[in-house]
Each structure stands twice: as structure tokens, then as C-alpha cells.
C-alpha positions as CSV (number, residue, x, y, z in Angstrom):
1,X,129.5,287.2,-46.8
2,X,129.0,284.3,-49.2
3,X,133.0,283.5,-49.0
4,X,132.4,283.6,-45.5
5,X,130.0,281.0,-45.9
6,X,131.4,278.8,-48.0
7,X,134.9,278.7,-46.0
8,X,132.7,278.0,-42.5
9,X,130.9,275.5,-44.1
10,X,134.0,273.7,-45.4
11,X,135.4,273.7,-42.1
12,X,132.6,272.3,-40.5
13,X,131.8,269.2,-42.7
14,X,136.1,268.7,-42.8
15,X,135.8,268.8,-38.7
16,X,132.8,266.1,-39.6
17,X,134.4,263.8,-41.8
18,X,137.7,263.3,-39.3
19,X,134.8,262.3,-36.4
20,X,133.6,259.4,-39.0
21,X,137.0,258.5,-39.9
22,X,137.4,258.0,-36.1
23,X,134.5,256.8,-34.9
24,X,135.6,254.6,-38.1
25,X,138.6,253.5,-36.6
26,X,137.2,252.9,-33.3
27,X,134.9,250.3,-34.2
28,X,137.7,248.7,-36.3
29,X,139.7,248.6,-32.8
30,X,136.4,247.9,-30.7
31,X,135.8,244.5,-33.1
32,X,139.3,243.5,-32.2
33,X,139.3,244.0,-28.6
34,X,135.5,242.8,-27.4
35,X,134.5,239.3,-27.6
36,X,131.4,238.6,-29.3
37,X,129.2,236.7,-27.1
38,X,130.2,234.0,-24.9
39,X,126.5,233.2,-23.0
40,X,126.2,229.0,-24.1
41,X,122.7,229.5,-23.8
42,X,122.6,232.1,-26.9
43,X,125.2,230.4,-28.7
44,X,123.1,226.9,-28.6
45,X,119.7,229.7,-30.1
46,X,122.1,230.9,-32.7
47,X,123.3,227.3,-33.7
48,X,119.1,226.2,-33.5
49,X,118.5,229.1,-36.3
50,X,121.5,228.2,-38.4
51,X,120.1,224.5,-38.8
52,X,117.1,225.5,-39.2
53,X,117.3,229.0,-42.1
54,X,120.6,228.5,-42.9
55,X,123.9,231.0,-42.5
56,X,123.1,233.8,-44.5
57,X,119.7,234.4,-43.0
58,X,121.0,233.8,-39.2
59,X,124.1,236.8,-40.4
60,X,121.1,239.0,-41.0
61,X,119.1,238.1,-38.0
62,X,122.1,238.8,-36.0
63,X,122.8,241.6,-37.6
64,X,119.1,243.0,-37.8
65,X,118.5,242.4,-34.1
66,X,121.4,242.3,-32.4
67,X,122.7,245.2,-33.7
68,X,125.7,243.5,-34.8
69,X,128.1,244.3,-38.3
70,X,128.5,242.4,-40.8
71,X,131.9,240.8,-39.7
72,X,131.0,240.4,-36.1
73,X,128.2,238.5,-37.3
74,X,129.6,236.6,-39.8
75,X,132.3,235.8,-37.2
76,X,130.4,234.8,-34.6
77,X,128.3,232.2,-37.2
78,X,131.4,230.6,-38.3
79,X,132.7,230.4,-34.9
80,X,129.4,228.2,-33.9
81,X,129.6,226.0,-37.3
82,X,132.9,225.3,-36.5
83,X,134.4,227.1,-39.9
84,X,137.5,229.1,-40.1
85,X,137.0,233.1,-39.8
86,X,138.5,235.0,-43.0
């Protein structure tokens, strides 16, 4: 019974680590295909906070409400300050 066990519950977190390696790989795919935002209005709010707290902070704000990652925040930032996206 405990073998049993053991082997079931190998399979089940093996089946759940291949759907986050996809869901994974979907987002990577999703970040290349959708365009950030493209509304001037929010794009002239994002540019007011970046003069006035600065990059790093406006990344976070982005990113805390938003619901953005990391890069498409990041991107988006350097996109309005003009910088090249690495």
C-alpha cells in the first residue's frame, strides 16, 4: 500500500511539474507575441510617475498593479524613457 502511494504520488507531482514548465513556456511565448500597452493616455500616466519616483519604483507599480512581470514592465518603462530594451 505504501509503494502504491509513493509511485501515485510521484506521478502526480511529475504530471504537475510538466503543466509549470508549460504554462512556463507559454508566458515566455505570450511576452513575445502581445504588445504591452499602446493607450497614449496611460503611457503619458506611466511617463508622469517615472519623472516623478523614478524607474525602479514605476517597474514595481507596474508590476504590483498591473499585474505585469518583471520584463514586461521593465520593457514597457524603457520603451517610454526612450532607452534601449535588453
Amino acid at each position: 500500500m505504501l509503494t502504491t502511494s509513493l509511485i501515485l504520488n510521484a506521478f502526480l507531482l511529475n504530471i504537475i511539474a510538466q503543466q509549470a514548465k508549460d504554462m512556463s513556456a507559454l508566458k515566455r511565448k505570450q511576452l513575445h507575441t502581445e504588445p504591452i500597452v499602446q493607450d497614449a493616455e496611460f503611457h503619458a500616466s506611466i511617463k508622469e510617475k517615472i519623472d516623478t519616483i523614478g524607474m525602479i519604483p514605476t517597474v514595481k507599480f507596474l508590476r504590483e498593479t498591473h499585474g505585469m512581470s518583471l520584463l514586461e514592465a521593465k520593457r514597457l518603462v524603457d520603451r517610454i524613457t526612450g532607452r534601449s530594451t535588453s
